[in-house]
N, C-alpha and C positions, 0 to 999 in steps of 0.2 A: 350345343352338344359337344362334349368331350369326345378328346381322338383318344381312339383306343389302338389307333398304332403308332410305332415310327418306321416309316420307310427309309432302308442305309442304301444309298446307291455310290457304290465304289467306282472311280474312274481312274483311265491312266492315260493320257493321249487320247480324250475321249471328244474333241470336237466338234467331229465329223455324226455322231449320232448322238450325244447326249440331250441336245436340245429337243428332239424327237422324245424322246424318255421323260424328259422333265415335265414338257406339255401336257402328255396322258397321265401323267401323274396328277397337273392342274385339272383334270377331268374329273376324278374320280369322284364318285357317289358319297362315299365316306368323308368325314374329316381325317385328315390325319398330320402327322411332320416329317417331315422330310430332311433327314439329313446326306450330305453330300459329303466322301470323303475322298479327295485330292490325292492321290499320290507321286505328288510330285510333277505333275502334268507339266512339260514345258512349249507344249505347240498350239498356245493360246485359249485351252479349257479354261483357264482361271475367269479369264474375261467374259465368258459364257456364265458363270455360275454364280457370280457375282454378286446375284440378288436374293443367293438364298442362304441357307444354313449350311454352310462351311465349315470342314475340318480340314485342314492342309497339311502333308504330314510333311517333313521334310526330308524322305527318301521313298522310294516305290518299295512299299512291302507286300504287294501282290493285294488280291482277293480274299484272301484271308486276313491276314494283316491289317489291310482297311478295316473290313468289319469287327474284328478283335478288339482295335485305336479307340471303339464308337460305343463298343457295348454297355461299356458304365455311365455313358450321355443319356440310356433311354429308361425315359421314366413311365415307356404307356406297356399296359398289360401283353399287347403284344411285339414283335422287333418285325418286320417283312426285310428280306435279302432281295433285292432286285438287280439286274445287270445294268450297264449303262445303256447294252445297245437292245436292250430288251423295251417291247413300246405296249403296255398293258391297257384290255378293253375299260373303260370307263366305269364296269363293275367288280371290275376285278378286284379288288381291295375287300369289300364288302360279302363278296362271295366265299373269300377264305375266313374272314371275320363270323361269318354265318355259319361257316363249317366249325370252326373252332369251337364258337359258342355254345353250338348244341352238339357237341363230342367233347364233354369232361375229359376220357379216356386217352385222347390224343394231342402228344403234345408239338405237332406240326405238320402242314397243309400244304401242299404242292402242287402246281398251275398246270394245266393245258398249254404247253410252251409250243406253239406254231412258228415254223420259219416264215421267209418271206413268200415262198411262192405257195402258205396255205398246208404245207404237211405237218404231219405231227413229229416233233422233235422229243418230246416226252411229255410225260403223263406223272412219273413216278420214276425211282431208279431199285432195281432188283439186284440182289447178291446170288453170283454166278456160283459157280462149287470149286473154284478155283480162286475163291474171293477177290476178283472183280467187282467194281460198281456198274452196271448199263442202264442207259435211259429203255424203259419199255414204255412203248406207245398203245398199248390196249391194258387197260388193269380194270381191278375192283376197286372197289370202296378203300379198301386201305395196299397199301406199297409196303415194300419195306424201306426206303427213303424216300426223301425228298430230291429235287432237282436247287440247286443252289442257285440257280438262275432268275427263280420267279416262286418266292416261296414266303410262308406267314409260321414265325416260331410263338411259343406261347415264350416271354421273357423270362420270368423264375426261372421253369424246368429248363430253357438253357444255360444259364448261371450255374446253376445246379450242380449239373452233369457237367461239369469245366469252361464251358464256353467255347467259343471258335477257335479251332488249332492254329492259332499265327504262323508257327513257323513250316506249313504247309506253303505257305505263299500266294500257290494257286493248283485247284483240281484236290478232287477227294478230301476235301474239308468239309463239303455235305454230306457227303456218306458219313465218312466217320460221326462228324455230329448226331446224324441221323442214327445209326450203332450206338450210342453212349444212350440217346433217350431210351432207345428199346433196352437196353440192361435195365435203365434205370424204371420200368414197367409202363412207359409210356408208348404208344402208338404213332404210324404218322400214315395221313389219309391224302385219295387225290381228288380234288375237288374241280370235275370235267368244265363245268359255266366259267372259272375262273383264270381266262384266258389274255393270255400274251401272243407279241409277234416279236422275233426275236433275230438279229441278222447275226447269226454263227459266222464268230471267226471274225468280227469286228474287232473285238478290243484283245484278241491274242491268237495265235496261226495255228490253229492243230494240223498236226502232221508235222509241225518244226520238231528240231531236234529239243530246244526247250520245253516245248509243251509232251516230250514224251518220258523225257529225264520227270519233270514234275510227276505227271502222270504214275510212273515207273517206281520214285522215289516212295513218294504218298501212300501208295497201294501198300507196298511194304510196312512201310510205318504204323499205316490204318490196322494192318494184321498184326501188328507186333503189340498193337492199345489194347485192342475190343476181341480177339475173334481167341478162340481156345488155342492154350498154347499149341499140341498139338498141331494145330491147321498153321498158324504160323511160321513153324519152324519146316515143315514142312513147303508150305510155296515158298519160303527162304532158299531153301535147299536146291527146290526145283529152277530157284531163278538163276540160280549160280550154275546148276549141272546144262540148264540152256545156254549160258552163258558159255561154260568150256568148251559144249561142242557144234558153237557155229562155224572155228574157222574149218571143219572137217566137214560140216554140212555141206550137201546138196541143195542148190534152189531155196537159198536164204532170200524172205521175201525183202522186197526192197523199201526198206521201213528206216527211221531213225533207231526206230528200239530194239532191230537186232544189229546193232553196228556195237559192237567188241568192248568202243573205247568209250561208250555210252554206257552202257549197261555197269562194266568194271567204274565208271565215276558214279554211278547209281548205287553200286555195294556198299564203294567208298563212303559215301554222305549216309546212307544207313548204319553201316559200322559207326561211324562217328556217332550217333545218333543214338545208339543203344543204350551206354547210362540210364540218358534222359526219359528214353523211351520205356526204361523196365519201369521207374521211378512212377510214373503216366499210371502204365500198365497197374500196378499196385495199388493207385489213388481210386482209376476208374473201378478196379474190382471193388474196395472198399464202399463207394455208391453204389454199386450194382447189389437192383432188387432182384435180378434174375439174372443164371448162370449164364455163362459164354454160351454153354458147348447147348441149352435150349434156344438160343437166338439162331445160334446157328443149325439146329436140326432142324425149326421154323420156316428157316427162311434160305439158306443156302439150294444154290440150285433152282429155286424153283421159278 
């Protein structure tokens, strides 16, 4: 029987749990391939992986980057994103493969991601009215994204719609992807049986100052591709007028992403950004089968 996936598991200092990863992958019900991509690992992952299908890049280009490096490698009708420290049930593969198969309509499938001690870490990720991405742990049948953690794309319709935002690095690569399919009139559904255990905070520290700049960056960016000008220029605006007046605030909570000098290199890296970014903006409107500002009345907020 033909694999009808490839599973990309991206790693970076991934040692300590990849082996864990890889095993339940040798479980699975399905056939499928597995590629592995390297970034740059230098705390002995190499020697861990050694036995499988290897992409080594030679610099760490994040979560995105990995998967971006691989997409032209896959030749099976569907692509799965998996984390390294994510440890998927033994149906899991098959479950979203089933989803898929019988939803023409949708073109990607997102996992029951459980942490370790059993709670639900996501289901699906919702756009907030402040365009935000959040994982929600109770949904229907379809989401408005996916979770990039544990997840089954159809491969065309992501080619399609551009592919994985590389220079994202890492965070809000899924959402935005998951925004490009819906312009492009495509769906994405959560498929509850096709479950993962996942140790958050393994292979990168949320709450670092890094993981808030990305966060912070991305978001922006994501609104400046997919979401109606209007909404964009707007939390633009809004990110900047927060930004003015923290040093005059009261009970600034104690966060990376309201520190001053964070936020001003966060503008910074978006300004620079812009060119590129209208240039995007323009490409994606041109495949878009359906307007910004219907994606967003659909789905913002809710």
């Amino acid at each position: 029987m033909s694999a009808l996936s490839t599973v990309v598991v991206v790693t970076w200092r991934g040692r300590d749990h990849i082996t864990a990863c890889l095993d339940a992958l040798a479980t699975q019900k399905s056939p499928h391939r597995t590629i592995i991509v390297d970034n740059a690992s230098d705390d002995g992952t190499a020697a861990l992986i050694s036995g499988h299908e290897v992409v080594r890049l030679p610099r760490n280009r994040g979560y995105a980057g990995g998967l971006a490096a691989v997409l032209d490698l896959v030749d099976t009708p569907y692509v799965a994103w998996l984390n390294d420290d994510a440890v998927p049930d033994p149906s899991w593969l098959t479950e979203l493969e089933n989803a898929l198969e019988g939803d023409p309509g949708a073109a990607a499938a997102t996992s029951s991601i459980l942490l370790t001690d059993g709670s639900t870490q996501s289901v699906g990720v919702a756009l907030t009215a402040d365009g935000h991405g959040k994982d929600v742990v109770l949904a229907g049948r379809e989401v408005f994204g996916f979770c990039g953690g544990a997840a089954l794309l159809r491969t065309a319709e992501l080619r399609a719609a551009g592919g994985v935002p590389a220079d994202f690095f890492c965070y809000y690569e899924d959402t935005d992807t998951a925004w490009r399919l819906r312009l492009a009139g495509h769906r994405v559904i959560s498929v509850g049986p096709a479950r993962v255990r996942h140790r958050h905070g393994a292979s990168t520290r949320p709450g670092s100052a890094l993981f808030h700049r990305w966060n912070e960056r991305n978001r922006l960016l994501m609104l400046l591709r997919c979401a109606p000008a209007a909404v964009a220029v707007r939390e633009l605006a809004r990110f900047l007028v927060i930004t003015a007046l923290l040093p005059v605030r009261r009970n600034v909570p104690d966060a990376a992403n309201f520190r001053v000098g964070l936020r001003l290199r966060v503008f910074g890296e978006v300004l620079l950004r812009v060119p590129v970014t209208v240039v995007q903006r323009l490409v994606i409107g041109v495949r878009a089968k359906i307007a910004r500002r219907d994606v967003w009345r659909d789905w913002a907020g809710r």
